[in-house]
C-alpha positions as CSV (number, residue, x, y, z in Angstrom):
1,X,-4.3,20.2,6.2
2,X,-6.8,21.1,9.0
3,X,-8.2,24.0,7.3
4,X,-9.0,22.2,4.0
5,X,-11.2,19.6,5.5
6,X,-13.0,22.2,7.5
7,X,-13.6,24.1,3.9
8,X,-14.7,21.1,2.6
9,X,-17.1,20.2,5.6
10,X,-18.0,23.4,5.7
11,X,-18.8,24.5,1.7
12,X,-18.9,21.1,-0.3
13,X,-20.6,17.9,0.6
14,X,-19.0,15.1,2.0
15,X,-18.0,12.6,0.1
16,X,-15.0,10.3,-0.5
17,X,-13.1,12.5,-3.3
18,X,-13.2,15.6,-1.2
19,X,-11.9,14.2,2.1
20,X,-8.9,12.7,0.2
21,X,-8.5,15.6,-1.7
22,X,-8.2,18.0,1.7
23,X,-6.1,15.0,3.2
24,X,-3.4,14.4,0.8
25,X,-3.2,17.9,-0.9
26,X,-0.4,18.3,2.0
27,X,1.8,16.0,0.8
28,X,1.5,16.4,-2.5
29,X,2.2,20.2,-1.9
30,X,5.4,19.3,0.2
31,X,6.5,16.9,-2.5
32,X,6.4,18.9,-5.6
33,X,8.1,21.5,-3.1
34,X,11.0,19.2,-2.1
35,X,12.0,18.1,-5.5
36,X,11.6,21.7,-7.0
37,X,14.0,22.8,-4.4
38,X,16.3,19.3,-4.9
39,X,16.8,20.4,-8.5
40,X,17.5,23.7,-8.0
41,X,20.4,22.7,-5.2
42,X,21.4,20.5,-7.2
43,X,21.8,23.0,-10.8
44,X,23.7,25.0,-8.7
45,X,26.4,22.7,-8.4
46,X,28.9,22.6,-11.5
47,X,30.7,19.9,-12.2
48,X,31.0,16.5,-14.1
49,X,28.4,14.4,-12.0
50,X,25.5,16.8,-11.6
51,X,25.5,18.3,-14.8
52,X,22.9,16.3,-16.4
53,X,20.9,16.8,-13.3
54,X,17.5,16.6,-15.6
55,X,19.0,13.3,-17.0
56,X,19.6,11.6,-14.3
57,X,16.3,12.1,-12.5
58,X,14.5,10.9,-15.7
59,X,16.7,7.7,-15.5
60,X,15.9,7.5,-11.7
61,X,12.6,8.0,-12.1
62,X,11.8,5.4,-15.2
63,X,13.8,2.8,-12.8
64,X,11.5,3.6,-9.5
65,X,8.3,3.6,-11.4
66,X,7.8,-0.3,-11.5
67,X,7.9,0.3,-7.4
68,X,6.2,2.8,-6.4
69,X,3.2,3.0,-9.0
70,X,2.0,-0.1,-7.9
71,X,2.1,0.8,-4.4
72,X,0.6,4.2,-4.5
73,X,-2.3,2.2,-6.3
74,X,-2.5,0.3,-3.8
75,X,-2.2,2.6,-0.8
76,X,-5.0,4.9,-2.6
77,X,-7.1,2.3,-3.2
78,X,-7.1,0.5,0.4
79,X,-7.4,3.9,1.5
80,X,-10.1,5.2,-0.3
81,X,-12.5,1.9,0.2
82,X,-12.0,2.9,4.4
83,X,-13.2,6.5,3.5
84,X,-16.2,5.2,1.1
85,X,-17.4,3.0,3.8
86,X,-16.9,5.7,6.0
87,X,-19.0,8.5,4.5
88,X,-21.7,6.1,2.8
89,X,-22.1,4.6,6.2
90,X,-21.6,5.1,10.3
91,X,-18.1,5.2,11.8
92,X,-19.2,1.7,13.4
93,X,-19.5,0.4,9.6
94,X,-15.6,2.1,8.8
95,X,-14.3,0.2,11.6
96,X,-15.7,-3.2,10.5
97,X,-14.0,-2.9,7.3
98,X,-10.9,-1.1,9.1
99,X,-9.9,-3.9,11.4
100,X,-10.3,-6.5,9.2
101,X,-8.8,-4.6,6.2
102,X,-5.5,-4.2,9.1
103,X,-4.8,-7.8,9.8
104,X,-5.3,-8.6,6.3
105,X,-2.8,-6.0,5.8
106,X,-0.6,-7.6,8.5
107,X,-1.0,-11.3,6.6
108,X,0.2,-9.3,3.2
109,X,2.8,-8.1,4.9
110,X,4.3,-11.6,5.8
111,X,4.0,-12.9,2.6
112,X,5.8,-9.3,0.8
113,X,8.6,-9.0,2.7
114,X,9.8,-12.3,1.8
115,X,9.7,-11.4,-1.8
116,X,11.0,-8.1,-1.3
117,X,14.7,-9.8,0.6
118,X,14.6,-11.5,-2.4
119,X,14.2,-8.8,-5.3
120,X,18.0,-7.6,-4.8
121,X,19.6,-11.2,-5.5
122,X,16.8,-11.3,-8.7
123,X,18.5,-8.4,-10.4
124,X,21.9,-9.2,-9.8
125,X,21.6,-12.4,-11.7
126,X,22.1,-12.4,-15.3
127,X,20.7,-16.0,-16.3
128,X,16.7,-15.6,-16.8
129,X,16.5,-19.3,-15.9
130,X,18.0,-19.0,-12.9
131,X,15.8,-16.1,-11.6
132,X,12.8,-17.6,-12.8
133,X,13.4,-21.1,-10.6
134,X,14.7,-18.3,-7.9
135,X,11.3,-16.4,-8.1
136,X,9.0,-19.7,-8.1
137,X,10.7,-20.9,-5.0
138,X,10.3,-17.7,-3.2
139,X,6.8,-17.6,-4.1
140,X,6.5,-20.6,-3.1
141,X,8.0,-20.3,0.5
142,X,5.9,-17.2,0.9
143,X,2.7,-19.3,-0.3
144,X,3.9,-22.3,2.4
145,X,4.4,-20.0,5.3
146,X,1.5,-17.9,4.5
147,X,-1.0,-19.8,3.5
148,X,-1.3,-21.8,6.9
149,X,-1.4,-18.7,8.8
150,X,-4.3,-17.3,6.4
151,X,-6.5,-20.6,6.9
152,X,-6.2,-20.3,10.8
153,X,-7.4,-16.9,10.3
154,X,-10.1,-18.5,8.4
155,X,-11.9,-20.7,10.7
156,X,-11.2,-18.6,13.9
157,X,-12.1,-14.9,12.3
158,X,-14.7,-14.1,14.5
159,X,-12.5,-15.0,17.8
160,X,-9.8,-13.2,16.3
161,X,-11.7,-9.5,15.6
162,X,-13.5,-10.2,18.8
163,X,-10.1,-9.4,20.8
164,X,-10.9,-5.9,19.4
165,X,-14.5,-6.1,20.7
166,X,-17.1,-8.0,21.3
167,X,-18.8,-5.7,18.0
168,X,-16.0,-6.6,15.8
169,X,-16.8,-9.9,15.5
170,X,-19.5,-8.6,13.2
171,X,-16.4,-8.0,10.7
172,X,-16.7,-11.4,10.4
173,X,-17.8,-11.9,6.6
174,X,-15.7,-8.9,5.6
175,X,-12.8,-10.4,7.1
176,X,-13.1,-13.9,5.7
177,X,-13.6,-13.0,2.1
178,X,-10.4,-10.8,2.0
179,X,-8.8,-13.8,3.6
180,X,-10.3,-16.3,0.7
181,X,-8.6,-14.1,-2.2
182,X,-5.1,-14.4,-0.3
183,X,-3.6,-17.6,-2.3
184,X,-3.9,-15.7,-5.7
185,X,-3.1,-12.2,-4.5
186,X,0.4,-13.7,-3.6
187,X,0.7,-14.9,-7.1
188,X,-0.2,-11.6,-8.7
């Protein structure tokens, strides 16, 4: 990974695509590695199970795709807003979105876990009507015990970053409008 960034540094400019590009092209290496060599283990195993080895990775795949697409969205998107502020500004400017961005992360991460304990009981119920009143109350709950958390966060932002630094209390704006967009991201 190390070596890309420095060719990057080094013969391109600096911008946003190419740090991601040198930092990610790693994993994405290791990946396509890992599942090349998954299915060719798993071809050379005969038998009733893993002969439709193809098959069965389409299936698992189509099934995972509501999961992880989303989330890779996500994860590229939160990451790539830190690495635009960082190369269009100063590292001081990255780590007034960064901090903010983190808690705010912290905040989501209330409010998602209690819909993802509850995403196994959804599928095993057959009646729609039941896992739609099953999926308002947990939004609900989630929305109740977030919610105050969020407002808190609200009106005492600039205390809150300043336990990072007296500087990051500058983060201040940043961090209260991600905060006012919280009650409809947990609805999406």
């Amino acid at each position: 990974r190390f070596p890309l960034l420095v060719f990057y540094f080094y013969f391109d400019e600096l911008n946003e695509i190419n740090i991601s590009w040198a930092y990610s092209i790693f994993y994405v290496t290791s990946s396509i590695i890992l599942i090349i060599f998954v299915v060719y283990c798993l071809n050379k195993i005969k038998g009733s199970a893993i002969i439709d080895c193809i098959k069965n990775i389409k299936i698992i795949f189509k099934a995972s795709i509501v999961r992880w697409f989303p989330t890779l969205i996500g994860i590229l998107g939160s990451r790539l807003g830190i690495l635009a502020v960082f190369s269009n500004g100063t590292s001081s400017d990255a780590g007034l979105y960064f901090i903010p961005y983190a808690l705010f992360g912290i905040l989501m991460l209330l409010s998602t876990s209690i819909t993802q304990i509850i995403h196994p009981v959804l599928s095993g119920l057959s009646d729609k009507k039941i896992q739609e009143d099953l999926l308002r109350k947990t939004i609900k709950v989630s929305f109740l015990v977030s919610t105050p958390i969020a407002s808190i966060m609200i009106f005492y932002s600039r205390p809150i970053l300043e336990m990072f630094g007296k500087d990051f209390g500058l983060g201040n704006d940043i961090f209260i409008m991600l905060l006012a967009g919280f009650p409809l991201l947990i609805f999406s």
